[in-house]
mmCIF entry with sequence, helices, sheets and N, C-alpha, C, O atoms, coordinates in Angstrom:
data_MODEL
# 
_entry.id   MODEL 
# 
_entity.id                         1 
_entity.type                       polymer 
_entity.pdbx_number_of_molecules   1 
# 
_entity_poly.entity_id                      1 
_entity_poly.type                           'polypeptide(L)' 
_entity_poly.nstd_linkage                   no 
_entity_poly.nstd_monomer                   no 
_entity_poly.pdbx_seq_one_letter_code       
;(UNK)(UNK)(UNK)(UNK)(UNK)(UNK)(UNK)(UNK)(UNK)(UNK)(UNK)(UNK)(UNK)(UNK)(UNK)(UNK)
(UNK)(UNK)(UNK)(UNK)(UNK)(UNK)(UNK)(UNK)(UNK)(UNK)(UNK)(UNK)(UNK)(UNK)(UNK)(UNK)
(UNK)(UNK)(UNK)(UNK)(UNK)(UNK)(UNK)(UNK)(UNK)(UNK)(UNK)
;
_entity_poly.pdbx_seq_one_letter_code_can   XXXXXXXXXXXXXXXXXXXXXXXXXXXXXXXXXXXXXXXXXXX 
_entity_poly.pdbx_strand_id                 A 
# 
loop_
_entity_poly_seq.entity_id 
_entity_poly_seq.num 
_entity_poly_seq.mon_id 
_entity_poly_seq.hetero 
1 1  UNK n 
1 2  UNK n 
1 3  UNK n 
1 4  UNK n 
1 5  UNK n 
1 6  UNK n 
1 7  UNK n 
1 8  UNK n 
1 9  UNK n 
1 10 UNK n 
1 11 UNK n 
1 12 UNK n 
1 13 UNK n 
1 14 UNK n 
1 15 UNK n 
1 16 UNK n 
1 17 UNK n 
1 18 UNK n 
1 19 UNK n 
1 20 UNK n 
1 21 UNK n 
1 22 UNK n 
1 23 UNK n 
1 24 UNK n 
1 25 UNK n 
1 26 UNK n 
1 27 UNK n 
1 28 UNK n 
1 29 UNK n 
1 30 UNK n 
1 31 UNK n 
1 32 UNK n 
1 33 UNK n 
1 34 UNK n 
1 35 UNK n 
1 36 UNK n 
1 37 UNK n 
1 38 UNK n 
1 39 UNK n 
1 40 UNK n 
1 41 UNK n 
1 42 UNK n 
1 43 UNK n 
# 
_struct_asym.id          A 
_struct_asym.entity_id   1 
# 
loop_
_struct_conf.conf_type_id 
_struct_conf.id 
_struct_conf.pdbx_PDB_helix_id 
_struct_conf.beg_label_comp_id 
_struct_conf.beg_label_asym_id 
_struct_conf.beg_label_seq_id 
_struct_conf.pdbx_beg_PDB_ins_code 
_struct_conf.end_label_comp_id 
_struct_conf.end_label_asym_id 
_struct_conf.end_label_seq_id 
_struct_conf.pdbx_end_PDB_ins_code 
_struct_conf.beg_auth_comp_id 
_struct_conf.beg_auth_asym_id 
_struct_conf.beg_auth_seq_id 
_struct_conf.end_auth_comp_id 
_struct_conf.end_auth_asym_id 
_struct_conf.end_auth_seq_id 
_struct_conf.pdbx_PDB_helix_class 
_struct_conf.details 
_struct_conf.pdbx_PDB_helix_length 
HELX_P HELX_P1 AA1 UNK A 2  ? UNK A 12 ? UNK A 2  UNK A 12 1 ? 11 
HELX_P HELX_P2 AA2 UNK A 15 ? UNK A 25 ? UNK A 15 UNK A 25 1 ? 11 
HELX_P HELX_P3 AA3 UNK A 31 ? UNK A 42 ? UNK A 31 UNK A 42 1 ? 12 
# 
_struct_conf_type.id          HELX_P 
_struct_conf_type.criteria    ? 
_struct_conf_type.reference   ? 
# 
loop_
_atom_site.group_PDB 
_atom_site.id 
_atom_site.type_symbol 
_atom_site.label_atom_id 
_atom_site.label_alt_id 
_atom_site.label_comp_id 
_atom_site.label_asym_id 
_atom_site.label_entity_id 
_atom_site.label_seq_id 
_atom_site.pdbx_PDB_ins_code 
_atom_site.Cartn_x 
_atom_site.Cartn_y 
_atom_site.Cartn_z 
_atom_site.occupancy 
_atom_site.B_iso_or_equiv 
_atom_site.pdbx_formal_charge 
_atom_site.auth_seq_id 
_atom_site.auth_comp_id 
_atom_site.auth_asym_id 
_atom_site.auth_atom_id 
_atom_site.pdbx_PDB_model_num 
ATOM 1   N N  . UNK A 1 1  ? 0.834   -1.192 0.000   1.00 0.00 ? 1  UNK A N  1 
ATOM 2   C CA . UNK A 1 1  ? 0.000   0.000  0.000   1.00 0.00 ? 1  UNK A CA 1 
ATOM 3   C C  . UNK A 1 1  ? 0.875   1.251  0.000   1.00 0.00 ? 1  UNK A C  1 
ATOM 4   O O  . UNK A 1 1  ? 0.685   2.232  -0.719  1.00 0.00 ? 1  UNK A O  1 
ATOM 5   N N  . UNK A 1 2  ? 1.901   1.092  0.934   1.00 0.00 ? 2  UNK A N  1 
ATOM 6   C CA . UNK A 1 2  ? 2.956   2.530  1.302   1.00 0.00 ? 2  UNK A CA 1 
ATOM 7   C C  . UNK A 1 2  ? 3.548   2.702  -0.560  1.00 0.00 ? 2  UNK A C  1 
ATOM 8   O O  . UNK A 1 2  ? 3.424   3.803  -1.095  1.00 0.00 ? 2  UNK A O  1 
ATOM 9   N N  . UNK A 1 3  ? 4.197   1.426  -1.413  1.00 0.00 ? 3  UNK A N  1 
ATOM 10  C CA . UNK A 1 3  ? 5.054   1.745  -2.500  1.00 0.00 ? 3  UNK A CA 1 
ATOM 11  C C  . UNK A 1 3  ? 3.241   2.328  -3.577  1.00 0.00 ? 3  UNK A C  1 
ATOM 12  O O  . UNK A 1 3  ? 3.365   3.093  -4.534  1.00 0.00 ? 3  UNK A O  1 
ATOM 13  N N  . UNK A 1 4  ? 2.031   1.879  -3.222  1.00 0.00 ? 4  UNK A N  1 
ATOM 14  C CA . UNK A 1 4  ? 1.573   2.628  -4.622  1.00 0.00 ? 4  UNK A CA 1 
ATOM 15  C C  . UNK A 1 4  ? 1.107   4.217  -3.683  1.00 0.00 ? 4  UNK A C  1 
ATOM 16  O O  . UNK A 1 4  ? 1.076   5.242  -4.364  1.00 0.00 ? 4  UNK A O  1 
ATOM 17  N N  . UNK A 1 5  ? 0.867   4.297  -2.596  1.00 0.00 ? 5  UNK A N  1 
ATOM 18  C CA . UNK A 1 5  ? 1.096   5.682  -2.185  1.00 0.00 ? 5  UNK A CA 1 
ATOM 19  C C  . UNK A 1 5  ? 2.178   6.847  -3.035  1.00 0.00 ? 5  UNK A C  1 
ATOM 20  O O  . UNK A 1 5  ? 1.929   7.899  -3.625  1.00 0.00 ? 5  UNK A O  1 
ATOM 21  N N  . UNK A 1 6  ? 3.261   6.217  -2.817  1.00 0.00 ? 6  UNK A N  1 
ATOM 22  C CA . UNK A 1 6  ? 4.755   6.638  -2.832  1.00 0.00 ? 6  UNK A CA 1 
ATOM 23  C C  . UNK A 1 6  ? 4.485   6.962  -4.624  1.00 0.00 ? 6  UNK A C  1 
ATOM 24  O O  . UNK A 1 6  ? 4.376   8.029  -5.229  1.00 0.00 ? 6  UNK A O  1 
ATOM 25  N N  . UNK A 1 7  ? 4.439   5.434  -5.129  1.00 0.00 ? 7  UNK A N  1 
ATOM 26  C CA . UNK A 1 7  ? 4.277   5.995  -6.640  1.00 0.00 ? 7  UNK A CA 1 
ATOM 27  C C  . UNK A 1 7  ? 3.173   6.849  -7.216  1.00 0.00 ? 7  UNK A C  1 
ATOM 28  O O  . UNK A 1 7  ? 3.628   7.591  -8.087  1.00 0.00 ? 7  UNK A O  1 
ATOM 29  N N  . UNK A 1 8  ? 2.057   6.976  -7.051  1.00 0.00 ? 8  UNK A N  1 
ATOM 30  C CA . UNK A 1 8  ? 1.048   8.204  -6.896  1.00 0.00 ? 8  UNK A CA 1 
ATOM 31  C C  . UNK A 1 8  ? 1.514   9.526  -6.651  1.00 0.00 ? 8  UNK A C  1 
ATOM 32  O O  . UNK A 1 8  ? 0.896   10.360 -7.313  1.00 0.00 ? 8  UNK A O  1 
ATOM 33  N N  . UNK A 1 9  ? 2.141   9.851  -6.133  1.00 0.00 ? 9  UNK A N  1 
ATOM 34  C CA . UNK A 1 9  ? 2.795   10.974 -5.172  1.00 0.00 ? 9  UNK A CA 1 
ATOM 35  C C  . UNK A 1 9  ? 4.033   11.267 -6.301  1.00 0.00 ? 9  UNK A C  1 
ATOM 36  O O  . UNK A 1 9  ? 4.217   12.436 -6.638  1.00 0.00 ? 9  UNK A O  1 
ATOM 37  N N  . UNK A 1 10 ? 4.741   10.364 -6.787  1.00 0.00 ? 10 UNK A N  1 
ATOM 38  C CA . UNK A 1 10 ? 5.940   10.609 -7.425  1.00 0.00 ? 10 UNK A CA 1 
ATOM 39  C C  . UNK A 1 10 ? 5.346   11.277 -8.640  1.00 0.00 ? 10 UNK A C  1 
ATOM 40  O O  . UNK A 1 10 ? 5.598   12.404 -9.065  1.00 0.00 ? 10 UNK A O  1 
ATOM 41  N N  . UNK A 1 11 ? 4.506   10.374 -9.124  1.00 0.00 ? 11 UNK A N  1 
ATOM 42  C CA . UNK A 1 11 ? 3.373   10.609 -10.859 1.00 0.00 ? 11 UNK A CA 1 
ATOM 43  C C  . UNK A 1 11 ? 2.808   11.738 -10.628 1.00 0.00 ? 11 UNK A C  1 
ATOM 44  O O  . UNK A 1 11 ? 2.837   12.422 -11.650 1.00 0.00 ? 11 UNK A O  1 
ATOM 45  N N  . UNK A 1 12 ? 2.174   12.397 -9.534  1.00 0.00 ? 12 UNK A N  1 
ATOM 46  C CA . UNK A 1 12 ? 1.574   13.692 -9.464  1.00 0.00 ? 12 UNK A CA 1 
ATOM 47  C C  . UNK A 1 12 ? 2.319   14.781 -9.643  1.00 0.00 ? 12 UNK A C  1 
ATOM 48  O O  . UNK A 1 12 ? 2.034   15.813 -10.250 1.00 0.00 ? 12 UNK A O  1 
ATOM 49  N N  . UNK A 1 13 ? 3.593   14.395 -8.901  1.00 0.00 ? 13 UNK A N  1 
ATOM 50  C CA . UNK A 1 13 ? 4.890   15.600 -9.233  1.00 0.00 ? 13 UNK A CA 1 
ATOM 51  C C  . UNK A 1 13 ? 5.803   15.691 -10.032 1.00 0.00 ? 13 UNK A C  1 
ATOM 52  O O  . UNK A 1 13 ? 6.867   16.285 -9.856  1.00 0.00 ? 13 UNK A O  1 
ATOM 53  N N  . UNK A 1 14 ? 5.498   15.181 -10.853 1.00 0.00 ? 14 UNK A N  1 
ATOM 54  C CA . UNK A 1 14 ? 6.304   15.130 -12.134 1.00 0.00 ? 14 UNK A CA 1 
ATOM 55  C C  . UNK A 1 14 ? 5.299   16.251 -12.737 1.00 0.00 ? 14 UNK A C  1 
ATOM 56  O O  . UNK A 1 14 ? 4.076   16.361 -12.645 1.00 0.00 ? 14 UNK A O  1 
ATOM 57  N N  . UNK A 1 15 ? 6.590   17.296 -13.598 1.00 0.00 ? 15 UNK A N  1 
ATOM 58  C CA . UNK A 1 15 ? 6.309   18.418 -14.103 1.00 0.00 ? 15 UNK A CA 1 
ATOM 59  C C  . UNK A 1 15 ? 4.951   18.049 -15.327 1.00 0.00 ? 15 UNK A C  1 
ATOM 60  O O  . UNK A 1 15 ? 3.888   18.607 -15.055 1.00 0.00 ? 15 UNK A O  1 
ATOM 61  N N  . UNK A 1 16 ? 4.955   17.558 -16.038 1.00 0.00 ? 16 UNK A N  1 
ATOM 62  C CA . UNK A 1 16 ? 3.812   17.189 -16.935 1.00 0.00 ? 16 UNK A CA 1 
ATOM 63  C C  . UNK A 1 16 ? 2.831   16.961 -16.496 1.00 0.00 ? 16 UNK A C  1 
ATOM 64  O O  . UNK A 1 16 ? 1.840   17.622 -16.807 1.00 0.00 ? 16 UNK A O  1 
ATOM 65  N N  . UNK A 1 17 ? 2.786   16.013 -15.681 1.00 0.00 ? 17 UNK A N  1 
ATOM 66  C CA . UNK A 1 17 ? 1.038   15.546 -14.493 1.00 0.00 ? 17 UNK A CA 1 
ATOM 67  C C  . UNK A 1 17 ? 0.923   17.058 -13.721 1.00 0.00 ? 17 UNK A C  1 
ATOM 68  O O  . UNK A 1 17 ? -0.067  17.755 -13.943 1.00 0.00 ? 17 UNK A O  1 
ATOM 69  N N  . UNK A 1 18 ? 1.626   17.363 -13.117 1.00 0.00 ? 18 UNK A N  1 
ATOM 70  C CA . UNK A 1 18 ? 1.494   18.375 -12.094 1.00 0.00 ? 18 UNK A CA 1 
ATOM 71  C C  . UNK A 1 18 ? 0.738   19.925 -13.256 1.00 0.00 ? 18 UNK A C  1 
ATOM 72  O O  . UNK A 1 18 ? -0.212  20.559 -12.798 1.00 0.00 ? 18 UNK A O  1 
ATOM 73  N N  . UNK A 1 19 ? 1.131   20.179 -14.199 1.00 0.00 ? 19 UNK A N  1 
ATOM 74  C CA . UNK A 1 19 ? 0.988   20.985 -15.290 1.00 0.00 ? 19 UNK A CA 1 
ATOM 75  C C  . UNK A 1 19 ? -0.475  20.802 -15.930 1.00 0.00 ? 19 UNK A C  1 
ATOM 76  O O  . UNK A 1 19 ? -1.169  21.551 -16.618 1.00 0.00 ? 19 UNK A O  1 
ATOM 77  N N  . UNK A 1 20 ? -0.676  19.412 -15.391 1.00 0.00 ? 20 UNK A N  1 
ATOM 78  C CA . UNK A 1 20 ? -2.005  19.276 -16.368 1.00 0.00 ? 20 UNK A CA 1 
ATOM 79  C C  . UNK A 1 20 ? -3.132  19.319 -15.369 1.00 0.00 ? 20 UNK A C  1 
ATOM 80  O O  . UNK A 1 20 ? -4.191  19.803 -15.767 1.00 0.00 ? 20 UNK A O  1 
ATOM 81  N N  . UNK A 1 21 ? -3.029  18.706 -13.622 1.00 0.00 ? 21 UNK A N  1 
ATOM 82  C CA . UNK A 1 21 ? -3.756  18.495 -12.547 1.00 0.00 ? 21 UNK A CA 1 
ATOM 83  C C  . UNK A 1 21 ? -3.937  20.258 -12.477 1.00 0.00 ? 21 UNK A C  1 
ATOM 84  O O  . UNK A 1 21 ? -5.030  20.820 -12.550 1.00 0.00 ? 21 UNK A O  1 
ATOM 85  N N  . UNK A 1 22 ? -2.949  20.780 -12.361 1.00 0.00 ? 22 UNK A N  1 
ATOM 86  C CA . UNK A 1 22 ? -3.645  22.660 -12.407 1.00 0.00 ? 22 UNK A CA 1 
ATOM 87  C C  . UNK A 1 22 ? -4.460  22.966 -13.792 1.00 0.00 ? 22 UNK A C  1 
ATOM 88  O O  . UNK A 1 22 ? -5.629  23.328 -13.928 1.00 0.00 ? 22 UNK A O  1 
ATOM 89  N N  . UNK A 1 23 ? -3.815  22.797 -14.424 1.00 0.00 ? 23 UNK A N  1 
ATOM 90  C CA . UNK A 1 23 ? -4.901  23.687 -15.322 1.00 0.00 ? 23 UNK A CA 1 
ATOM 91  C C  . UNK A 1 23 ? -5.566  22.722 -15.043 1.00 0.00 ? 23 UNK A C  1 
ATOM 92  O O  . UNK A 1 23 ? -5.892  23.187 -13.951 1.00 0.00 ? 23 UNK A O  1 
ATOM 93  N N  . UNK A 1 24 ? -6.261  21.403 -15.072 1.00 0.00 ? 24 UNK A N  1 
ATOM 94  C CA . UNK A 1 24 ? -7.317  21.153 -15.021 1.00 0.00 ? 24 UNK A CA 1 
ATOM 95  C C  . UNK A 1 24 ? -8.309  21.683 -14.058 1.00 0.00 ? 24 UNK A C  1 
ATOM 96  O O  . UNK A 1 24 ? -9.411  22.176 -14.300 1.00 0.00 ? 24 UNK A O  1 
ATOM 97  N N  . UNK A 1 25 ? -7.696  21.487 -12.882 1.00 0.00 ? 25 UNK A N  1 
ATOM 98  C CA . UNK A 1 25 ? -8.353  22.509 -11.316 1.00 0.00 ? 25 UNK A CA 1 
ATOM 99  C C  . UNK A 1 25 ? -8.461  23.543 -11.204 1.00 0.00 ? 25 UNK A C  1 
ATOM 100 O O  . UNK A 1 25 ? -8.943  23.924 -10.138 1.00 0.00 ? 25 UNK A O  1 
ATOM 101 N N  . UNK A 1 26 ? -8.053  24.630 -12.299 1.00 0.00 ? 26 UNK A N  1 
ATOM 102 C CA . UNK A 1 26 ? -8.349  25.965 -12.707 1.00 0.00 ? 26 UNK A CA 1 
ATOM 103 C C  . UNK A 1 26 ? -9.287  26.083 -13.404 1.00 0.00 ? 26 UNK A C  1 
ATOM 104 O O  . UNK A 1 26 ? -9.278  27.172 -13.978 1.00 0.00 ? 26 UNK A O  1 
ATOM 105 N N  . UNK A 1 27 ? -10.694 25.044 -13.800 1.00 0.00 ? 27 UNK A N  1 
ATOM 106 C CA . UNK A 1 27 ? -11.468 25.143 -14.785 1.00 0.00 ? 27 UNK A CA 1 
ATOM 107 C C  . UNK A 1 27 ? -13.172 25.420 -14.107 1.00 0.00 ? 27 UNK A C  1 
ATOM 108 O O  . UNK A 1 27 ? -14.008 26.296 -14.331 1.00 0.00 ? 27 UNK A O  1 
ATOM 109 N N  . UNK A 1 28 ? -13.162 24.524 -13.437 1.00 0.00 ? 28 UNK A N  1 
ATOM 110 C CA . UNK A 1 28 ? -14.033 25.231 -12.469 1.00 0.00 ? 28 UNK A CA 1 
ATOM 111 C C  . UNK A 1 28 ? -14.581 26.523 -12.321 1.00 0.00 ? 28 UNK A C  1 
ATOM 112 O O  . UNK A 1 28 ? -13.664 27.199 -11.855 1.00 0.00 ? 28 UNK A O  1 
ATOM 113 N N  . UNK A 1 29 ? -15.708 27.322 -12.484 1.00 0.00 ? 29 UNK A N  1 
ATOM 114 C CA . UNK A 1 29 ? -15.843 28.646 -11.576 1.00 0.00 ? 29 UNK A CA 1 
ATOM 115 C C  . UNK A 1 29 ? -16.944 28.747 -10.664 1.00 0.00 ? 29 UNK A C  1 
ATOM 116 O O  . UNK A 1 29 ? -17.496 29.794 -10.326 1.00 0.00 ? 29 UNK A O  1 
ATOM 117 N N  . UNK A 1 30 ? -17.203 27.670 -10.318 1.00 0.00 ? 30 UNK A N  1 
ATOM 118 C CA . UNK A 1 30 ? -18.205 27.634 -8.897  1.00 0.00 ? 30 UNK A CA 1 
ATOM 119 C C  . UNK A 1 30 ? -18.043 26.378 -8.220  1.00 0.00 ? 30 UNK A C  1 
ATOM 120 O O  . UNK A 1 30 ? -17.005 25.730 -8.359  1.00 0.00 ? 30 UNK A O  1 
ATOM 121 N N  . UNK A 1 31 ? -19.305 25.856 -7.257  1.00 0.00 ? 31 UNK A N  1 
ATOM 122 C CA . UNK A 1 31 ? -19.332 24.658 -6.855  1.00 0.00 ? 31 UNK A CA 1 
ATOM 123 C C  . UNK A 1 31 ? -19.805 23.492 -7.483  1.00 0.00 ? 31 UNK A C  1 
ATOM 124 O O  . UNK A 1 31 ? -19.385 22.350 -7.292  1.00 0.00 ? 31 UNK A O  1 
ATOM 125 N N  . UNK A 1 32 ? -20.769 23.869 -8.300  1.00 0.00 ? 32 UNK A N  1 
ATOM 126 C CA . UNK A 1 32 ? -21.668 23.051 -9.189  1.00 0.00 ? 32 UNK A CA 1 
ATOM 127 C C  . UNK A 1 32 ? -20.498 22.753 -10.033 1.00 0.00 ? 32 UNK A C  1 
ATOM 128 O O  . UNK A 1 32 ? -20.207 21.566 -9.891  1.00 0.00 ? 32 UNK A O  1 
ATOM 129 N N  . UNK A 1 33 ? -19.787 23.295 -10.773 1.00 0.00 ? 33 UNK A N  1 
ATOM 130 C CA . UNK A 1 33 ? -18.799 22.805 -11.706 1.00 0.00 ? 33 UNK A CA 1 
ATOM 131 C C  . UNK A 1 33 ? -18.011 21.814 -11.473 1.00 0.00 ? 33 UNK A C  1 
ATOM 132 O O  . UNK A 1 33 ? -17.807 20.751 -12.059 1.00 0.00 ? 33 UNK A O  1 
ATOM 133 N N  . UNK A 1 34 ? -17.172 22.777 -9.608  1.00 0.00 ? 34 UNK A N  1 
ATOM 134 C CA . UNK A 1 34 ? -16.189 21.473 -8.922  1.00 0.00 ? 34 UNK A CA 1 
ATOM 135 C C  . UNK A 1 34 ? -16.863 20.303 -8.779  1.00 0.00 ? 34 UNK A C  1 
ATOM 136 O O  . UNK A 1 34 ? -16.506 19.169 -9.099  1.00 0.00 ? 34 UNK A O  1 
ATOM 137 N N  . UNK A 1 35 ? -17.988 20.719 -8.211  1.00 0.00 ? 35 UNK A N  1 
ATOM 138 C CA . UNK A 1 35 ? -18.836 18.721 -7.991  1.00 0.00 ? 35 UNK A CA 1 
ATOM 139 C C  . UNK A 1 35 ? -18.732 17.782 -9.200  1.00 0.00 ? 35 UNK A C  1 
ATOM 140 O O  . UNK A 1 35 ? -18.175 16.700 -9.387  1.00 0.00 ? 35 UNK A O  1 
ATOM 141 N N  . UNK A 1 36 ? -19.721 18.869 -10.189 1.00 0.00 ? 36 UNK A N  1 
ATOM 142 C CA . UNK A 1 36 ? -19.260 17.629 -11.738 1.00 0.00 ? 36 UNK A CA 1 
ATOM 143 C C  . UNK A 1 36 ? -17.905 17.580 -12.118 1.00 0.00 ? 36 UNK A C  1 
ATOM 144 O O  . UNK A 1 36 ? -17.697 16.404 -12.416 1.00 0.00 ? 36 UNK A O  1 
ATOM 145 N N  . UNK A 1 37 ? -16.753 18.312 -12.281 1.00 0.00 ? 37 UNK A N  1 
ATOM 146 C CA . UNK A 1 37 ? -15.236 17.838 -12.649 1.00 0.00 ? 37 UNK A CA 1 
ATOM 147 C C  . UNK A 1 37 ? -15.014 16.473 -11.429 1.00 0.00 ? 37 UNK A C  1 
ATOM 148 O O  . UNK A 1 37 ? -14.480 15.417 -11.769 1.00 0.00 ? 37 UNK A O  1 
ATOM 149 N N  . UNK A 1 38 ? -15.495 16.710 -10.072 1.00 0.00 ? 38 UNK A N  1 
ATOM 150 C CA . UNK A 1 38 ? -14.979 15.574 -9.016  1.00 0.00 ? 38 UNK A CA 1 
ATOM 151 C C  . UNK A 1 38 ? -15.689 14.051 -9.910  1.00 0.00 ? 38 UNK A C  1 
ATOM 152 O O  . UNK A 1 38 ? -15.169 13.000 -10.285 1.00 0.00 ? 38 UNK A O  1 
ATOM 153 N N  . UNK A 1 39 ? -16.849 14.503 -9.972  1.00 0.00 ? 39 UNK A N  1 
ATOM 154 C CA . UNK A 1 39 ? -17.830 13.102 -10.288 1.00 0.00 ? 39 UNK A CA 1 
ATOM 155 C C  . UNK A 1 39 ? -17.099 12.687 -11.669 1.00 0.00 ? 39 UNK A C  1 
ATOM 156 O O  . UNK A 1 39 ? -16.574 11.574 -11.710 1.00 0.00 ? 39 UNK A O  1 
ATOM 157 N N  . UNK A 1 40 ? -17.044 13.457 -12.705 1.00 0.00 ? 40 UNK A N  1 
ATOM 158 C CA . UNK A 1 40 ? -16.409 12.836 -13.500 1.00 0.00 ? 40 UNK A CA 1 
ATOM 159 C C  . UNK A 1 40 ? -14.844 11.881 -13.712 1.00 0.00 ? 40 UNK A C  1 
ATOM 160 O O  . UNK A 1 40 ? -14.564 10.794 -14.219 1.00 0.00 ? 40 UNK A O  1 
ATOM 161 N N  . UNK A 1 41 ? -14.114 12.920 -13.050 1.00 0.00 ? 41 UNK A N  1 
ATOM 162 C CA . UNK A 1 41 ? -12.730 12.364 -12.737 1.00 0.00 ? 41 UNK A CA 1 
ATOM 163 C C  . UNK A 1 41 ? -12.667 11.142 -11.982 1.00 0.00 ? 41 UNK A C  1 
ATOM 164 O O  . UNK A 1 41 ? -11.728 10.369 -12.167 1.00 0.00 ? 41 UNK A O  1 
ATOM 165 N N  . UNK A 1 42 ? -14.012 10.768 -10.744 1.00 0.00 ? 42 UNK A N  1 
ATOM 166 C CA . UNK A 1 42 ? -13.516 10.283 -9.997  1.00 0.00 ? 42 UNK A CA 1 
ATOM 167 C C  . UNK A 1 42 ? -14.139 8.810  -10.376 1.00 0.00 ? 42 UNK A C  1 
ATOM 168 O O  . UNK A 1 42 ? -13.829 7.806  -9.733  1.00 0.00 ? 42 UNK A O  1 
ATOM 169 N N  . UNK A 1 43 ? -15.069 8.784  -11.508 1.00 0.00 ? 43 UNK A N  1 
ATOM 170 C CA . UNK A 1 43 ? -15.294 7.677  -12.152 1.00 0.00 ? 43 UNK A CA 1 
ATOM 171 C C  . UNK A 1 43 ? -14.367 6.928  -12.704 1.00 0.00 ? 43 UNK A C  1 
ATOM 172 O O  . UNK A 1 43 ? -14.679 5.894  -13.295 1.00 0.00 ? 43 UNK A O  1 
# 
């Protein structure tokens, strides 16, 4: 569980993932939006 933590964490901070997780989380402009980007992503 700790090594796919660890690798999750590594993949998020890598300049390309990290580049794309913002602008994606910059798309949003209310709550209704954040809820559907969560629901979708989190499918």
């Amino acid at each position: 569980m700790a090594l796919i933590l660890l690798t999750g964490y590594v993949v998020a901070q890598s300049p390309p993932v990290s580049r794309f997780l913002n602008w994606l989380a910059s798309k949003p402009q209310n709550q209704g939006q954040a809820l559907a980007l969560t629901v979708v992503v989190a499918r």
